[in-house]
C-alpha positions in Angstrom: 2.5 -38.0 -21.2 0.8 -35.1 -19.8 -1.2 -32.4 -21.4 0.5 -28.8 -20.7 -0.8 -25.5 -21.6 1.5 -24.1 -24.2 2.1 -19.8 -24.4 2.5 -18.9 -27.9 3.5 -14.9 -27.8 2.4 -14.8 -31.1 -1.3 -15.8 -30.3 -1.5 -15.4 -26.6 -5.4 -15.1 -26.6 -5.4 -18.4 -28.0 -5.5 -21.5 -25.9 -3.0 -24.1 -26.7 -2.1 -27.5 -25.4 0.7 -29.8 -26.1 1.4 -33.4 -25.3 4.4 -35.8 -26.2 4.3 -39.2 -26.6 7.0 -41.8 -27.9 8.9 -38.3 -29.3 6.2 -36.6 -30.9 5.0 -33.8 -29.7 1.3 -32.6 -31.0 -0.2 -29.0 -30.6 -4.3 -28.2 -30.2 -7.0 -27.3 -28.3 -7.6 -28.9 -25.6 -10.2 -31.3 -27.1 -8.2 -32.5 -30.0 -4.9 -33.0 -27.9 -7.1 -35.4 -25.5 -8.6 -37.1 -28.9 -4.8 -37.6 -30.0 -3.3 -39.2 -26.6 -6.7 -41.4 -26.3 -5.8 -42.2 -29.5 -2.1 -43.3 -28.7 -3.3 -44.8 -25.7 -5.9 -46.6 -27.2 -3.9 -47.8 -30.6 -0.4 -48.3 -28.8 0.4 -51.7 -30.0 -0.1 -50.5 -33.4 2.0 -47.5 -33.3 4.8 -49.1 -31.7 4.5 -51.4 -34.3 4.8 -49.3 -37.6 7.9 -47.2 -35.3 9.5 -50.3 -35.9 9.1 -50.9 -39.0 10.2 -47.6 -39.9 13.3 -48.2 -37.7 14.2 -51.4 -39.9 13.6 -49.9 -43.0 15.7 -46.9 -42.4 18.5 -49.3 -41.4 18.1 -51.4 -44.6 18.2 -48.3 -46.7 21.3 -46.8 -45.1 23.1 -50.7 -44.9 22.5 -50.1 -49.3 23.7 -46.6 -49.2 26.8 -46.3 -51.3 26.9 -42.4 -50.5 30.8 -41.1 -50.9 30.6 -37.5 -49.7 30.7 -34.4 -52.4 
């Protein structure tokens, strides 16, 4: 989980960073991409947490899917 400085072509006088934790990736300055991984960091428990509990909910939802195709 390190911050990297991102080249946007689109905006290249614009400083960008990016950082990836747990599969999500977040864009910024550099200030609020350090705010978002302290965050993480900081809150980890909790995030791991509620990815669970979006994993088990998703696999309740698709164990009641009754989808048959078009």
């Amino acid at each position: 989980m390190r911050i990297i400085r991102h080249y946007n072509s689109h905006f290249p006088d614009r400083e960008t960073y990016k950082c990836t934790i747990r599969h999500t990736t977040t864009f910024g300055t550099l200030n609020e991409i350090t705010a978002w991984r302290d965050d993480q960091l900081k809150n980890e428990d909790y995030y791991k947490s509620l990815e669970e509990l979006n994993t088990k909910a998703a696999g309740e939802f698709y164990k009641t899917l009754n989808y048959k195709g078009d």
